[in-house]
Structure formats: C-alpha cells, structure tokens
N, C-alpha and C positions, 0 to 999 in steps of 0.2 A: 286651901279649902276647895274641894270641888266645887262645878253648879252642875243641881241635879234637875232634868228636863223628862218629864213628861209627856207620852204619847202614842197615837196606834199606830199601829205600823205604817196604814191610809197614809198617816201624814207624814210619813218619813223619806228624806229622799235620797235614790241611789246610793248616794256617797257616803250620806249615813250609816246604812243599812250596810254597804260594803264595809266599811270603818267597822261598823258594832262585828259582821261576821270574821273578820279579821282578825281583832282581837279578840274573839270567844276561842276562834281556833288554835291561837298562840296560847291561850291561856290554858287548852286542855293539850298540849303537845302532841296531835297527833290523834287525840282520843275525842274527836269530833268531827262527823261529817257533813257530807249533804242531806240525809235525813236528820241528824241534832238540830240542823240551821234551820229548816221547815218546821221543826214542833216548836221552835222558839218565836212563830212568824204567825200575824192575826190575830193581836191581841195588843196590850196596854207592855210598854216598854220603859223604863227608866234608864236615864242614859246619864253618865258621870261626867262632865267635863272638867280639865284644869289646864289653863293658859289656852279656850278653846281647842285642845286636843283630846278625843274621846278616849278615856282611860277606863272606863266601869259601862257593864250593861246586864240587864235581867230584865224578864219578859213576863210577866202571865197571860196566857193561853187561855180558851176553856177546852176543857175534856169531858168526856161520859163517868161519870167515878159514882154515879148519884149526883147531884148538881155540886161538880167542883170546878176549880184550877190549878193549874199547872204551874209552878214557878221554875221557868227553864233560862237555862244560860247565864246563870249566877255569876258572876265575874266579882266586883269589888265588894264585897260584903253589906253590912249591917246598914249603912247608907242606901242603898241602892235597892234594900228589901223593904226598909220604911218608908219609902215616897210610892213603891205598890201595896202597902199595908192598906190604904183607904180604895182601892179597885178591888181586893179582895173581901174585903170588909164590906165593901160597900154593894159586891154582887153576888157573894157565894156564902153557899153555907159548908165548905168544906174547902180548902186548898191540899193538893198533894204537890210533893217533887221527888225523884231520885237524886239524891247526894250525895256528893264523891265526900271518899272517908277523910280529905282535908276539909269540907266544908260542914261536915255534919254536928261541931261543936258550934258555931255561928248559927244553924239551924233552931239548934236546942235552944239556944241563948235567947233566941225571938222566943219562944213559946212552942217550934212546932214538935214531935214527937215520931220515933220509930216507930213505923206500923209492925207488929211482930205476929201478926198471923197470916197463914197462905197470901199471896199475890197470884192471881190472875188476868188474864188479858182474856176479851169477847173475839175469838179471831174469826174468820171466814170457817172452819171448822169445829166451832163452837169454843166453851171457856178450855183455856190450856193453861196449866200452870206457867209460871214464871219464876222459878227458885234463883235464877242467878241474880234478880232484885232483891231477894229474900235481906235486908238488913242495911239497905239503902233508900226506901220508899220513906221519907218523913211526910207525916197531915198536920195539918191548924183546924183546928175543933172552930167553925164561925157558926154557931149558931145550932150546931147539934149534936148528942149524945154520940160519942163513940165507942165503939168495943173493938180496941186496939189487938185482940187476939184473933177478931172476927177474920174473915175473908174476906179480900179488897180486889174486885177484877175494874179493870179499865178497858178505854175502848179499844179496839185494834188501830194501828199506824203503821207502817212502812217507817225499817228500822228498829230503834230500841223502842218498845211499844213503854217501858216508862222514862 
C-alpha cells in the first residue's frame, strides 16, 4: 500500500521535486518537457510513496478557465487523484486537465467528463483555436452548470497551452 503525502510545492525539496520530475518524465516516454514540468509547479501536489521510494505524483495548479484547476502530471491513478479531490473541492468551481487516451477511462471513473466543444487558448494574439486538444480536455463540474458543447478557452502558457 502506498503513503499518500500532501503538499505545495513551497514545501517541497530539491530532491523531491527532482524525484516527482523524473518519474513524470519516464512515465510519458519522452512526451514531456520542460514546459509540462513548469505547468505541473505552484500548486498542491500528491505524492505516492512505497518502501519511501516515490512512485506516483499529480499536481493541481490554478489556471484562467473562469475560476478553475488544472490536474497536471497524473502518474499513478485513482489514489493520487483522491487525496487532491478535497483542494479541488475545496477551492474551485471548475477543474480541467488534458488526458492522455491511456488515462482518460480513470478520468471518467472519478466523475470528470470530455469537453466536446471548440477549445481555445487567450494567447498574446488574442483567442486561437486549439483543435489538436479537441478530445483530450476532461472538466469536474464543482459547483457550476456546464454546457460541455460550449467553447472552453484557457489562459496562454509557454508550451502545450492545455
């Protein structure tokens, strides 16, 4: 059985944080850089340990989405999403993430749901579509009506803006 530790980043150290981006990056082979590891940083972290070796990690962030968060860097599942379930709950009325299509049946399973209308990003140029998100962006409804066909734009980032 894992131990699941909570915390923000503030209090994480070095070696942690090397640890947690180490195995985020093994875990997406290759499909995670230095911009994934910055949108995953500045916010409330869940970390999985077993036999004190870090095995699991996931972050919420906040973002611009209308008052949301972000669940980035999802590593061991359903664990690891429930010990941020009360920072989400507890701060936002909306969470989003992009979901790799091996993750996106865990996603559903908690509650959250494909957005299935336009995605856009706010960029220095004003909103630009985003179609290559188009069928990866899942939200958690906390506290408000959603119209999942609507248009969903986020803030701009450096990097995959979802």
């Amino acid at each position: 059985m894992a131990d699941i530790r909570t915390a923000h980043t503030a209090q994480l150290d070095d070696a942690t944080l090397a640890a947690a981006r180490a195995l985020v990056e093994q875990a997406f082979a290759g499909e995670f850089d230095a911009h994934d590891w910055e949108h995953a940083l500045g916010g409330m972290h869940a970390l999985a340990f077993a036999d004190g070796e870090l095995v699991g990690h996931a972050s919420v962030v906040q973002r611009r989405h209308q008052r949301c968060a972000e669940a980035a860097a999802a590593v061991i599942g359903a664990t690891l999403m429930a010990a941020l379930d009360p920072v989400l709950r507890g701060g936002y009325e909306l969470g989003a993430l992009g979901a790799t299509d091996a993750a996106q049946r865990l996603y559903a399973a908690a509650g959250w749901q494909p957005w299935r209308g336009p995605l856009s990003a706010l960029t220095p140029a004003g909103i630009v579509r985003t179609p290559d998100a188009d069928g990866a962006v899942y939200v958690l409804a906390l506290g408000v009506a959603l119209d999942l066909d609507a248009e969903l734009t986020c803030d701009w980032r450096d990097g995959d803006v979802w």
